[in-house]
N, C-alpha and C positions, 0 to 999 in steps of 0.2 A: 733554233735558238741554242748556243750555246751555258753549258756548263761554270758558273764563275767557277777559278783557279784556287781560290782562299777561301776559307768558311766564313760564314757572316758572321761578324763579331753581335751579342746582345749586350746591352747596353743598364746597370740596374735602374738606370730611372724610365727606362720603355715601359710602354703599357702593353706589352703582349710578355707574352712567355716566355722563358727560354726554353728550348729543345731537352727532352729528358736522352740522357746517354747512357744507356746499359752497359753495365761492367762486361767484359771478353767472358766468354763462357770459358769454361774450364773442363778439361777433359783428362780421365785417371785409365791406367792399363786396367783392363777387363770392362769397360762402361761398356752398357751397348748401346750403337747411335745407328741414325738413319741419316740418311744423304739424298736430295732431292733426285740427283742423278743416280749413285750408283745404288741405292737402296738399303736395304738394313745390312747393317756390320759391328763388327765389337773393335775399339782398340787395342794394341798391341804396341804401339810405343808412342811415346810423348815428345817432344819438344820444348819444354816453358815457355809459352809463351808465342812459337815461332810455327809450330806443326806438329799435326799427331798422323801415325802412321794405322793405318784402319784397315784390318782384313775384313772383305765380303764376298768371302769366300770361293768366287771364280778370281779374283782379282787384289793385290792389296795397294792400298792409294795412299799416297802422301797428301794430307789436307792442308790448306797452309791456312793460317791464323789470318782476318776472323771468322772462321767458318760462319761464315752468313745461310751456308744451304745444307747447313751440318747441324743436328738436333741430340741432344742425349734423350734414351727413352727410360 
């Protein structure tokens, strides 16, 4: 089964719900986060919007926006 292309439009007279959409998380120089991959790290530079740069300390990663597997702790 594929994937539809377009987001399903809701409708306000439907009788179910629409979807809740959580704002982009936000991330400042020095937060410390965890990454499902690469593990705990702090940021060290920002992007608005676009990508935060993360030292963990063997490695430093550019994460790109929405970090879906990026947590602030």
């Amino acid at each position: 089964m594929t994937k539809p292309s377009a987001p399903k439009r809701y409708l306000p007279t439907s009788p179910f719900k629409a979807p809740v959409t959580l704002p982009p998380q936000q991330f400042a120089v020095g937060d410390q986060v965890t990454h499902d991959v690469h593990g705990l790290g702090r940021v060290v530079g920002v992007e608005d919007g676009i990508a935060a740069l993360v030292d963990f300390g063997s490695t430093q990663q550019r994460i790109l926006s929405p970090f879906a597997k990026m947590s602030k702790l």
